[in-house]
C-alpha positions, 0 to 999 in steps of 0.5 A: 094657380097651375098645378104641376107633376114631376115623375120620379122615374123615367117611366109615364106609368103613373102606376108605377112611381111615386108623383111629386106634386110640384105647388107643395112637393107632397109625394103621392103614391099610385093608390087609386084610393088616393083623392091626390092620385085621381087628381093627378090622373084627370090632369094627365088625361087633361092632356097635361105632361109631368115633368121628367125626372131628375137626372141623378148625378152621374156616379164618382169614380172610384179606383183602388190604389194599386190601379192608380199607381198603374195609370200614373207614371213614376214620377207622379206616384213618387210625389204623391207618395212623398206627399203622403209622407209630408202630411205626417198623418198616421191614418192617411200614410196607413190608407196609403200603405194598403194598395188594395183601398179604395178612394174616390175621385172627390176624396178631399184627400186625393185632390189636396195630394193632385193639387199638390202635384200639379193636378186639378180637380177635373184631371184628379177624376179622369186619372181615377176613372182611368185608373178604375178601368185597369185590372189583371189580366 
């Protein structure tokens, strides 16, 4: 069986991130006293080449209300609003009613209200990511 490495961070230096030993997915800190890290660092200098890193998942996308409403126009706040309305849930026309909160872009929320005006998921987060961009002069 071949034993493999995967990097936790962009960086080679073996001495600076934790290594993921791929056959148990043991973690194996850069303490030189450690049997595993001196195993790892005879393969390196076997010539092997660790695996890269996961790429972590880009970041949703995140707006406050009042730059929602900036980006969108009339009629779309206005069904939005009436959509709010439609649900006759307290807490959501609360959230709504304060501008200044903060909602994410995969708020189920959110994309049940752009569903329910004719947006989909990936349009839902283009509009909030468009929107995050806005401020006051």
């Amino acid at each position: 069986m071949t034993i493999g490495y995967q990097l936790t961070s962009p960086t080679l230096a073996a001495n600076a991130q934790t290594i993921i030993r791929l056959g148990d997915g043991a973690s194996i800190p850069p303490d030189q006293k450690n049997i595993d890290f001196q195993t790892f660092l005879a393969w390196l200098a076997a010539g092997n080449t660790p695996t890269a890193p996961p790429v972590p998942p880009a970041p949703v996308p995140t707006c406050a209300l009042w730059q929602l409403q900036a980006v969108m126009v009339p009629a779309q706040w206005t069904a939005v609003t009436n959509a709010v309305a439609a649900l006759a849930n307290p807490a959501v026309s609360a959230f709504f009613a304060h501008g200044a909160n903060v909602i994410p872009a995969d708020s189920t929320t959110l994309l049940s209200l752009g569903a329910s005006i004719g947006l989909s998921a990936a349009q839902v987060t283009a509009l909030v990511a468009e929107a995050g961009a806005v401020s006051i002069p």
